[in-house]
N, C-alpha and C positions, 0 to 999 in steps of 0.2 A: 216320144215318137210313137205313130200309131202300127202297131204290126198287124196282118194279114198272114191267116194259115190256109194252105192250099193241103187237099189230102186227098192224092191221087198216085195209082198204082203204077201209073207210065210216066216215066222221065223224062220221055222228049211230049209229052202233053205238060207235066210239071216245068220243062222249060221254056215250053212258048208260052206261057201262060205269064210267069215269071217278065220275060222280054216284055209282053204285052203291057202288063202293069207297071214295069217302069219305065215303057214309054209313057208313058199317060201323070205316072207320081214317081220321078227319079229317084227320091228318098225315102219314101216307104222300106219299113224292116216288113222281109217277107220269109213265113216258116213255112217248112212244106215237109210233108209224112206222109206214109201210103198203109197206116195202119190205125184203126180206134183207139187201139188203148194207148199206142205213141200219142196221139193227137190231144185226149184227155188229159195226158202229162202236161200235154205245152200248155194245153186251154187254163189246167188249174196254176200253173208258173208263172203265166204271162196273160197279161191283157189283151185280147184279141179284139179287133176292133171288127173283122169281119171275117166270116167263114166263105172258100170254096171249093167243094167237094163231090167227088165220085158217089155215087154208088156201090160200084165194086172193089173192094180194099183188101186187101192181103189178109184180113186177119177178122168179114167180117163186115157188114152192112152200113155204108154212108146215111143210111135212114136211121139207123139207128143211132148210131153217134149224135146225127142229131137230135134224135129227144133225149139224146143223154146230157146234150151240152145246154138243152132249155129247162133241166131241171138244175142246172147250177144258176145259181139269182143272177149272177152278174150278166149272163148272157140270153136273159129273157127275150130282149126285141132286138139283140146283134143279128146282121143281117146272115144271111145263109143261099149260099148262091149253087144250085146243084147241077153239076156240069156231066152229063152220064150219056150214056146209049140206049138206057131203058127208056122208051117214054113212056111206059105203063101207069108208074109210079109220083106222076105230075099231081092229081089230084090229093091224093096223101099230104103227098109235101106242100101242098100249098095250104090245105084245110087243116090238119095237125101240126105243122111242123111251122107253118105261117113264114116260110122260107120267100127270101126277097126278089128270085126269077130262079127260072128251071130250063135249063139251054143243055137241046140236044146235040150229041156229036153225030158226024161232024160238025161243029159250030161256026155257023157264019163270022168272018173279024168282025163285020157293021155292029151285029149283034152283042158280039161279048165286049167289042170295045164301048157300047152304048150303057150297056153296065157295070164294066170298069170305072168309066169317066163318073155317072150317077156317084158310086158306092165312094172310090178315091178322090173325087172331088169333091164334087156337092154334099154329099152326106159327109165327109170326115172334115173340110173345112166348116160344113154348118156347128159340130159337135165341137169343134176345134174353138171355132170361136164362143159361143155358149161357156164353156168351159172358162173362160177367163172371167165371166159374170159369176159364179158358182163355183161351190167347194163340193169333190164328195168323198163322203163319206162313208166306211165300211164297217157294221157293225155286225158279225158274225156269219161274215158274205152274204150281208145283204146291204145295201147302198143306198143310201143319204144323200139326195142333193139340196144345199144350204142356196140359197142365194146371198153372195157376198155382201151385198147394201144391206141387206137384214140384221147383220152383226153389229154389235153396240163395243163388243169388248172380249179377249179371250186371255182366260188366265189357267195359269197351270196350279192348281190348290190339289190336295190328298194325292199328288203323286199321280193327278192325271190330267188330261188336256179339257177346260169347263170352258163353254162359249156360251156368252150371253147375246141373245136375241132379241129382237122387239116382240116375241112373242112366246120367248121362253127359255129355262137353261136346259142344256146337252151336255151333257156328261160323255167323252169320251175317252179313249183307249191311253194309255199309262205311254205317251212319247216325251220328249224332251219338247218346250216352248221351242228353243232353235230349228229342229226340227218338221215344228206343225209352219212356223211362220212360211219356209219356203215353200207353202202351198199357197200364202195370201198376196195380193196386189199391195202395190205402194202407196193404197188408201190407209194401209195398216203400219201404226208407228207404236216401239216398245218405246213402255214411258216408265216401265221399272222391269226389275231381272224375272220378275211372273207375269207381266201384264202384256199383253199388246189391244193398240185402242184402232175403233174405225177411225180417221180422223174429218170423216165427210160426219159425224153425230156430234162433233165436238161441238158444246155450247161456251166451257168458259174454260181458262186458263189461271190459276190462282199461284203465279213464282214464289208469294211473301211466304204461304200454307203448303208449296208441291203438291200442288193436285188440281186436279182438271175435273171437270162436268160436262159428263154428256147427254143430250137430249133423249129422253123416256127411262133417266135414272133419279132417284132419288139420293142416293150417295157419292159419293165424292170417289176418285181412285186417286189414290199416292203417285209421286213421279218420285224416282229413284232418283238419287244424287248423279250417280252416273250415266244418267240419261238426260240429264236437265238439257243438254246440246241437242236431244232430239226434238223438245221441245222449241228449243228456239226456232227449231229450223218452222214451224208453225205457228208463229208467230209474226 
């Protein structure tokens, strides 16, 4: 589910803001703080899919938080929507901070609901569905995105998750195979207790030998006894 942090000092601005958004996205999870260094907790805890923020904050500068939150990788081009009473500080935010609109209070509804609908809609369903073509990946908070038709094969060897590509191997992070698969689509079938195959690469199926060939490998992968039923099912 995608969350949304609001970090604003007034609680009836934090609640119409709140009503506003889930008129527009019922189900959206929405976090709301009126302090920097609370916000940075949530930001490093939880995947924020969009920032909207004050200026003036209990504990401390909405401008600043955000260059705080574009030096963490994950949150480089997360949109950042600045809802305040200054309007001094528009050009800042727009030329350093690359902030996704700058709306003065009082705020017109036309207007913030214009970029609610953008941010909740258009943008989080475009990302939403992309996401289901692509895997990503986090390697020391920084992020990897695979496209899923590119995988040939992913096997858990030395105790960590190894994905073979058509254009090279990844070595990743020390999880359980059970655990990496529920990130893959149902193109993806284990065919032994380390292996899982794309089965859109599948070139040949060999029952007599247990192993299968896929297109831009040169070796064969084993099918496990106890998966031999997955292969049928591709067959």
């Amino acid at each position: 589910m995608n969350s949304i942090l609001i970090v604003d000092n007034n609680k009836v601005h934090r609640e119409y803001l709140i009503n506003r958004m889930k008129s527009i996205h019922s189900t959206i999870d929405i976090k709301v703080s009126n302090k920097v260094a609370e916000s940075l907790k949530i930001a490093h805890s939880t995947d924020i899919s969009a920032f909207f923020m004050d200026i003036q904050l209990s504990d401390g500068n909405g401008l600043n938080l955000a260059y705080q939150l574009r030096k963490i990788n994950k949150y480089k081009f997360t949109p950042i929507v600045f809802l305040t009473a200054i309007p001094t500080r528009e050009i800042e935010a727009f030329r350093n901070i690359h902030c996704y609109d700058y709306l003065i209070k009082p705020i017109c509804e036309n207007d913030l609901d214009l970029v609610l609908k953008q941010i909740l809609v258009d943008y989080l369903d475009f990302c939403n569905k992309n996401e289901k073509d692509n895997i990503c990946l986090c390697f020391n908070g920084i992020k990897q995105i695979i496209q899923l038709k590119d995988i040939l094969y992913i096997e858990f060897k030395f105790r960590k998750i190894v994905i073979i590509t058509q254009y090279g191997e990844i070595i990743y992070k020390s999880i359980s195979l059970k655990k990496f698969i529920q990130l893959l689509t149902s193109h993806f079938v284990q065919i032994h207790q380390s292996i899982v195959i794309n089965k859109d690469h599948l070139k040949k199926i060999d029952m007599k030998n247990n192993s299968v060939e896929l297109h831009g490998l040169t070796l064969n992968l084993p099918i496990g006894v106890s998966f031999r039923k997955n292969i049928d099912s591709l067959l």
